[in-house]
Residue frames as qw, qx, qy, qz and C-alpha x, y, z in Angstrom:
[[0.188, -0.297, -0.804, 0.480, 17.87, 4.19, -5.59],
 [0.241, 0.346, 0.224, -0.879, 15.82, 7.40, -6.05],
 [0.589, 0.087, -0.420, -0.685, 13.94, 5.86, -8.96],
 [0.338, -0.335, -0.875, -0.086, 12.93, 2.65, -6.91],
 [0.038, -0.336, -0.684, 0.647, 11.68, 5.19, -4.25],
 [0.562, 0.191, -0.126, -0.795, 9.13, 7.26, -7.10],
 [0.572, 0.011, -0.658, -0.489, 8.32, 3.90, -8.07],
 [0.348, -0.414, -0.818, 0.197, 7.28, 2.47, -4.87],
 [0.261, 0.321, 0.337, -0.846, 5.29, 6.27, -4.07],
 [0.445, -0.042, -0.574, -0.686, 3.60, 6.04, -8.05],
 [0.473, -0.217, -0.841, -0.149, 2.51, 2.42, -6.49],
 [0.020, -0.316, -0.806, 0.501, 1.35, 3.24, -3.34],
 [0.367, 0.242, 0.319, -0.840, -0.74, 6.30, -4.31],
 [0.620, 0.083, -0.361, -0.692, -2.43, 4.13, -7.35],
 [0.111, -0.178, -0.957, 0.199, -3.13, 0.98, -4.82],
 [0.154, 0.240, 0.309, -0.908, -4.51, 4.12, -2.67],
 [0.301, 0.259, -0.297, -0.868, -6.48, 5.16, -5.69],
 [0.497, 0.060, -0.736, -0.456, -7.71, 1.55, -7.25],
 [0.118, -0.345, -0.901, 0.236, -9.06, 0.25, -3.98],
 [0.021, 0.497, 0.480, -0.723, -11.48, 3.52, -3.66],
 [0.523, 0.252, -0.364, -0.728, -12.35, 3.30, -7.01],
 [0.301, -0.040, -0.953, -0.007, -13.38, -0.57, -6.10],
 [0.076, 0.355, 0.780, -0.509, -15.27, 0.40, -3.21],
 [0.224, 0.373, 0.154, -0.887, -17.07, 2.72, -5.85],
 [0.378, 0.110, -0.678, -0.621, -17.74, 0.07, -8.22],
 [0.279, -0.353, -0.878, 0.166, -19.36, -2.49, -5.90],
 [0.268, 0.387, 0.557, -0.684, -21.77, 0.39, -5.15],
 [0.415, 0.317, -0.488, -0.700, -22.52, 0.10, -9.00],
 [0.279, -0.007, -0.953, -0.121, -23.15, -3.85, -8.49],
 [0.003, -0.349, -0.813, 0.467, -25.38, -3.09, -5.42],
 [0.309, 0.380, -0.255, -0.834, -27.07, -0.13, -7.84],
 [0.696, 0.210, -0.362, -0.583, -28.14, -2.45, -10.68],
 [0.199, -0.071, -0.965, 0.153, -28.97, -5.14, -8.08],
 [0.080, 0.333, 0.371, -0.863, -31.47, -2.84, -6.58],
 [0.437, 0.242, -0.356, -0.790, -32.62, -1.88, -10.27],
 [0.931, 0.210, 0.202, -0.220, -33.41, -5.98, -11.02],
 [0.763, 0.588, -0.238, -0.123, -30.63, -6.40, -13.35],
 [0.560, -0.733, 0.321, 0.213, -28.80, -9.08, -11.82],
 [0.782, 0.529, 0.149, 0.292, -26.94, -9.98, -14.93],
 [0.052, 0.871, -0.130, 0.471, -25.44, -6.00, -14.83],
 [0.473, -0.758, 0.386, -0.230, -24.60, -6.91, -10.94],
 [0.903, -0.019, 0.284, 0.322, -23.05, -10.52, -11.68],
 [0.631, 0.613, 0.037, 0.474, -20.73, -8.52, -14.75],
 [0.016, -0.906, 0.208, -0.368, -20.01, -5.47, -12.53],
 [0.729, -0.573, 0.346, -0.145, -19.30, -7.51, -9.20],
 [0.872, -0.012, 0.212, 0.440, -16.42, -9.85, -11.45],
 [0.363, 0.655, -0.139, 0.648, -14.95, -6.34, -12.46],
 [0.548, -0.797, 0.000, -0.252, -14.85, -5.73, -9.14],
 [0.941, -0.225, 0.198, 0.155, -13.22, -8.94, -8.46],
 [0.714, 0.319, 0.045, 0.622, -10.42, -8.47, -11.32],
 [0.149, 0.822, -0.133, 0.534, -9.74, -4.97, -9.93],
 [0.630, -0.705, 0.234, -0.225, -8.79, -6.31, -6.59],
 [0.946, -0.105, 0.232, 0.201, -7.11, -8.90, -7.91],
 [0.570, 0.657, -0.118, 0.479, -4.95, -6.38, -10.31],
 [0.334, -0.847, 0.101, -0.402, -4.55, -4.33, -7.06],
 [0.877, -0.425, 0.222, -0.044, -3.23, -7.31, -5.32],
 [0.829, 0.350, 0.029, 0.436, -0.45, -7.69, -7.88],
 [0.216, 0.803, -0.131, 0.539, 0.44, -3.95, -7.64],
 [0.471, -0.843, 0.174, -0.194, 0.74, -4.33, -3.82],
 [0.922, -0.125, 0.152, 0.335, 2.87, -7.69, -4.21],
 [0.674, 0.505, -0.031, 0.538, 5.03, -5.85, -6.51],
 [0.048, 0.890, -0.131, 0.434, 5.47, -2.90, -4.00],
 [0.926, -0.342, 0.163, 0.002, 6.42, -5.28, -1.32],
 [0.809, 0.111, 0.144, 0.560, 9.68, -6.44, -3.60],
 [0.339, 0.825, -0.101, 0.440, 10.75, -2.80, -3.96],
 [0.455, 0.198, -0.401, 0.770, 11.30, -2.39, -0.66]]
């Protein structure tokens, strides 16, 4: 039981962690939108996308711990 509770703290603080390193990439997308390059902002803004969506797994998964 004590190792499902480090493993549902590990997960919360790196949800914590991966959404506030999201909100810092989508200021990269809005960055080299700014510059012109939307290519750069289309590539950055679907890493965005897959880091929410990984995020969304990690939360589902903390959810079933408990």
């Amino acid at each position: 039981m004590e190792e499902i509770k480090q493993l549902a703290a590990l997960l919360d603080y790196m949800i914590k962690h991966n959404d506030e390193h999201a909100e810092e990439v989508k200021e990269y997308a809005d960055r080299a939108k700014t510059l012109g390059n939307e290519e750069a902002h289309a590539d950055i803004a679907k890493g965005v996308a897959l880091l929410i969506q990984s995020n969304d797994m990690l939360k589902q998964a903390r959810k079933r711990l408990g």
